[in-house]
C-alpha positions in Angstrom: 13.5 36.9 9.6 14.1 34.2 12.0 10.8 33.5 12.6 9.9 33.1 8.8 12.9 30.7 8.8 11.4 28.7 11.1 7.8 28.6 9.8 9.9 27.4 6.1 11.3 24.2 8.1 7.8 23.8 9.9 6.2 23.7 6.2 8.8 21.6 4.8 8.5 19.2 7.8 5.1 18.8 7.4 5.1 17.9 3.4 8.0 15.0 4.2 5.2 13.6 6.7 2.8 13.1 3.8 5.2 11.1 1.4 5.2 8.5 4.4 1.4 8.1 4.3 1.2 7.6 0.9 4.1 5.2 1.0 2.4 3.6 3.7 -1.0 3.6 1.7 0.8 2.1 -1.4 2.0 -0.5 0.4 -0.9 -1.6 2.0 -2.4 -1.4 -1.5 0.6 -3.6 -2.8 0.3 -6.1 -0.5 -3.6 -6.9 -0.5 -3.5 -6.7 -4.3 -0.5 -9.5 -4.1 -2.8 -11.5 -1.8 -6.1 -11.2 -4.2 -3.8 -12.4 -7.2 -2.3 -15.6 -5.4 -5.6 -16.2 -4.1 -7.2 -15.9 -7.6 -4.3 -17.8 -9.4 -4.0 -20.6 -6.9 -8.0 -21.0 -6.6 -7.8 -23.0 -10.1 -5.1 -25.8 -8.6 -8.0 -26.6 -6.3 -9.3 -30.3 -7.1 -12.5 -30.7 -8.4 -13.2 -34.1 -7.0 -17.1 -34.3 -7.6 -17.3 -37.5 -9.7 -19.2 -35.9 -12.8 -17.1 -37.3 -15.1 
């Protein structure tokens, strides 16, 4: 019964692994999706300085 012991921690193991990529993934995600938003919010401060008035 020891050995099935062990394989149970192995399996266990290896699903906590997986919640770090994802967090990992979602962060990235988080992050790149924070800079698309300032750069879409702060593209309309830009000065349109063309003269067509």
């Amino acid at each position: 019964m020891d050995h099935a012991d062990h394989l149970d921690h192995v399996i266990s193991a290896a699903a906590e692994q997986g919640a770090g990529n994802l967090l990992r993934i979602v962060l990235i995600v988080g992050v790149l999706g924070a800079v698309f938003l300032a750069w879409f919010l702060l593209r309309g401060y830009k000065n349109d300085d063309r003269g067509d008035d």
